[in-house]
Chimera marker file (.cmm) of the C-alpha trace (Angstrom):
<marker_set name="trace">
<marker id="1" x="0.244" y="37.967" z="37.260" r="1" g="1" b="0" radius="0.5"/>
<marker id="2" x="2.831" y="38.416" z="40.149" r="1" g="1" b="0" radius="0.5"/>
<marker id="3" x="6.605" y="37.812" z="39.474" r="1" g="1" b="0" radius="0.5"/>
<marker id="4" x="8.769" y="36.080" z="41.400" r="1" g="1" b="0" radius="0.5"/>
<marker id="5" x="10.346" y="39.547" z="41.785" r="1" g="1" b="0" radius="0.5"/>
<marker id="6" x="7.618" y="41.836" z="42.795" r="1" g="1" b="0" radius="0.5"/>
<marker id="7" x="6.624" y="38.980" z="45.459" r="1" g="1" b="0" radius="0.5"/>
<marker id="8" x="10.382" y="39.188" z="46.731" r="1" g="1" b="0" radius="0.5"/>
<marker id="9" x="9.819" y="43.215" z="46.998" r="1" g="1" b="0" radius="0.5"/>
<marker id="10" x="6.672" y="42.707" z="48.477" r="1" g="1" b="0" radius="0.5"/>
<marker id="11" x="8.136" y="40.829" z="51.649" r="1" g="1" b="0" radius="0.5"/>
<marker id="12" x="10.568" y="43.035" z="51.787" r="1" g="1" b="0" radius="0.5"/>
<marker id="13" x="8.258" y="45.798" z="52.324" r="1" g="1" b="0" radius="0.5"/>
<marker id="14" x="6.627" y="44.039" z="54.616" r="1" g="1" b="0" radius="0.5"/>
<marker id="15" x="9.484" y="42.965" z="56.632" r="1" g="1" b="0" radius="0.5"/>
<marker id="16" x="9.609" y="46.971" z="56.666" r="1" g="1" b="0" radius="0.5"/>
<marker id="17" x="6.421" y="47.894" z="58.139" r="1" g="1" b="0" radius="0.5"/>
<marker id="18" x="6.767" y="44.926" z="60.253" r="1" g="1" b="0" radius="0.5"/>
<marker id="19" x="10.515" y="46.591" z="61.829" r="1" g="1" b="0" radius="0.5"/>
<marker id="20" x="9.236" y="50.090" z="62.168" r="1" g="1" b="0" radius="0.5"/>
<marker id="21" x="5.956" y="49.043" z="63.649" r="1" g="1" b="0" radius="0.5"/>
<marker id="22" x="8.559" y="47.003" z="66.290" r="1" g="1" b="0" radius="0.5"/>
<marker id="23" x="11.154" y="50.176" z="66.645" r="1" g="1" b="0" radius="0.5"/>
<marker id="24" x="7.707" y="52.584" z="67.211" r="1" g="1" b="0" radius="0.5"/>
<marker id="25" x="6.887" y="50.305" z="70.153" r="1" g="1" b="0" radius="0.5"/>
<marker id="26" x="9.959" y="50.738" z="71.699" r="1" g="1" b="0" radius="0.5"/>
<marker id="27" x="10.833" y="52.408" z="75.048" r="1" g="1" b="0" radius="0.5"/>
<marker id="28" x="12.716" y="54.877" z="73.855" r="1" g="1" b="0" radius="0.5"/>
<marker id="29" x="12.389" y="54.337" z="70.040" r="1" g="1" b="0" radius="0.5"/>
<marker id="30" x="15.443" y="55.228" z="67.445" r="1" g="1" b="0" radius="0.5"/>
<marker id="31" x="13.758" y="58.043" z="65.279" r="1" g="1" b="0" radius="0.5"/>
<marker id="32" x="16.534" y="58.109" z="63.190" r="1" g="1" b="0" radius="0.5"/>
<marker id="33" x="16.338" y="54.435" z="62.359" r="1" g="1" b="0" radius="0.5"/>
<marker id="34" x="12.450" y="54.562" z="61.541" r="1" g="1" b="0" radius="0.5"/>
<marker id="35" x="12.798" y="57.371" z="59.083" r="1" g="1" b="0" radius="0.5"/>
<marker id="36" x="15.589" y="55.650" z="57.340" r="1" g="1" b="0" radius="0.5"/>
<marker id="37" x="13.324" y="52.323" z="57.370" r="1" g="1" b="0" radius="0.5"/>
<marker id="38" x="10.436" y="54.442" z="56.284" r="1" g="1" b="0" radius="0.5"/>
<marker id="39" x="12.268" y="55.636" z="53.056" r="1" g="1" b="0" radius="0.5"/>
<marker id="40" x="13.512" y="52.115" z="52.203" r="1" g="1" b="0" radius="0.5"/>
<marker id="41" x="9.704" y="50.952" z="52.378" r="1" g="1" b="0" radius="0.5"/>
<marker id="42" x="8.923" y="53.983" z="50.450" r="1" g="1" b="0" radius="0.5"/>
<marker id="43" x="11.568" y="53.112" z="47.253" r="1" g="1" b="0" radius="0.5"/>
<marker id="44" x="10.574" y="49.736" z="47.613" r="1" g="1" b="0" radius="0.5"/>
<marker id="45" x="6.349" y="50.982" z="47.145" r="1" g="1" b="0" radius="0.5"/>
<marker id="46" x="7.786" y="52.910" z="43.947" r="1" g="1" b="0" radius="0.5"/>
<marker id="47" x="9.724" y="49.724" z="42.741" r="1" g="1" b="0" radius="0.5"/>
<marker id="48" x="6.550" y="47.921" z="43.062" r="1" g="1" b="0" radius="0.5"/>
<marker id="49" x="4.151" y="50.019" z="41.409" r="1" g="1" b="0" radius="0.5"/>
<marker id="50" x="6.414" y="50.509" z="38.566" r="1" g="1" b="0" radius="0.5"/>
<marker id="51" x="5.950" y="46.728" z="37.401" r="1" g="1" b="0" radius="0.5"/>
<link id1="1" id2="2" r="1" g="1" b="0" radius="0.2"/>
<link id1="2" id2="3" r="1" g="1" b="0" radius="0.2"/>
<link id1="3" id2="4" r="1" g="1" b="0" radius="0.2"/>
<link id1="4" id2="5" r="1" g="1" b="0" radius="0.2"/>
<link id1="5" id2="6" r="1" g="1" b="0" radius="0.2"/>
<link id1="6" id2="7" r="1" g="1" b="0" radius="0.2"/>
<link id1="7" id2="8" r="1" g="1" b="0" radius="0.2"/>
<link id1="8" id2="9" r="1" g="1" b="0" radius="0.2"/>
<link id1="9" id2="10" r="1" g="1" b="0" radius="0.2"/>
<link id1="10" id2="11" r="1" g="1" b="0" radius="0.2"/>
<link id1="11" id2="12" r="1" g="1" b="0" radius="0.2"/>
<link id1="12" id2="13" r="1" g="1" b="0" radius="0.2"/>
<link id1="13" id2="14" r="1" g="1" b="0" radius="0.2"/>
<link id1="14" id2="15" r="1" g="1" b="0" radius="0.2"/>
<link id1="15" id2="16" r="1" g="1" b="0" radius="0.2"/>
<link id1="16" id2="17" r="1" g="1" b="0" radius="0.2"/>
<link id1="17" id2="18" r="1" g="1" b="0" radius="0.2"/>
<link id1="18" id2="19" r="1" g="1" b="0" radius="0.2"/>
<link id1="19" id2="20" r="1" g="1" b="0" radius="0.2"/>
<link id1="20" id2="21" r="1" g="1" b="0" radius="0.2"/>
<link id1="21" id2="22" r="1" g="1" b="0" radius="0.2"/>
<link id1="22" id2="23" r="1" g="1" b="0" radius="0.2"/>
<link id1="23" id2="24" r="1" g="1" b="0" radius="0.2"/>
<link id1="24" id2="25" r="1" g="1" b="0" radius="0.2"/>
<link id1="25" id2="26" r="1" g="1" b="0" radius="0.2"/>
<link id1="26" id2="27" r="1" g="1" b="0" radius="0.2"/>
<link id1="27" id2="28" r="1" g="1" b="0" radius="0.2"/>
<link id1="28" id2="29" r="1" g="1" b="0" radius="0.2"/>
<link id1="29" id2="30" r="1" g="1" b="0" radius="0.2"/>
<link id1="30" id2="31" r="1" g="1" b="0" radius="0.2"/>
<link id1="31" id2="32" r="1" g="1" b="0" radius="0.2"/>
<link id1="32" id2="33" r="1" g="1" b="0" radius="0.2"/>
<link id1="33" id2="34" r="1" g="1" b="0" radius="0.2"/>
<link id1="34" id2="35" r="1" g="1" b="0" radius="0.2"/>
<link id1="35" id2="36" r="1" g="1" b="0" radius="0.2"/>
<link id1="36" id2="37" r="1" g="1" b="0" radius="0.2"/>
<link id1="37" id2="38" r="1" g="1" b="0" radius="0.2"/>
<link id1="38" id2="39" r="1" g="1" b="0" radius="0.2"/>
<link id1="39" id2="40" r="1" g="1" b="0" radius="0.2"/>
<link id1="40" id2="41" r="1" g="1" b="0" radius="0.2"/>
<link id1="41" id2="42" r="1" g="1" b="0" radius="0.2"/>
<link id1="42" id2="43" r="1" g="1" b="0" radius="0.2"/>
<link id1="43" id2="44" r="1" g="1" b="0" radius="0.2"/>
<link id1="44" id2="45" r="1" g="1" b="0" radius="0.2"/>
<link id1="45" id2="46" r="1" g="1" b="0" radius="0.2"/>
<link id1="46" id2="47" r="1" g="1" b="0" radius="0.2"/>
<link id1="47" id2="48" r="1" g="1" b="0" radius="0.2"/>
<link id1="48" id2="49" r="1" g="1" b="0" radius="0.2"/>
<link id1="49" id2="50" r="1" g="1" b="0" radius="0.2"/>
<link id1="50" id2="51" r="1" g="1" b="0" radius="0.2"/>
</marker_set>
């Protein structure tokens, strides 16, 4: 059963991929930014699993 919780964390790692997917596809994309993003979605896959 999914929790109104894990469905919140669930977009938000979605909205994740979805914003380093967009910063990869830029000209000149902001390398810094994506590994930050990537370690957000990556506490956020840990916070998920957990429940």
């Amino acid at each position: 059963m999914q929790t109104a919780h894990r469905s919140a964390l669930e977009a938000k790692h979605a909205l994740l991929d979805q914003r380093i997917d967009d910063e990869r596809h830029r000209p000149m994309p902001d390398t810094m930014l994506i590994a930050d993003l990537k370690k957000q979605k990556l506490r956020l896959k840990e916070e998920i699993s957990a429940h």
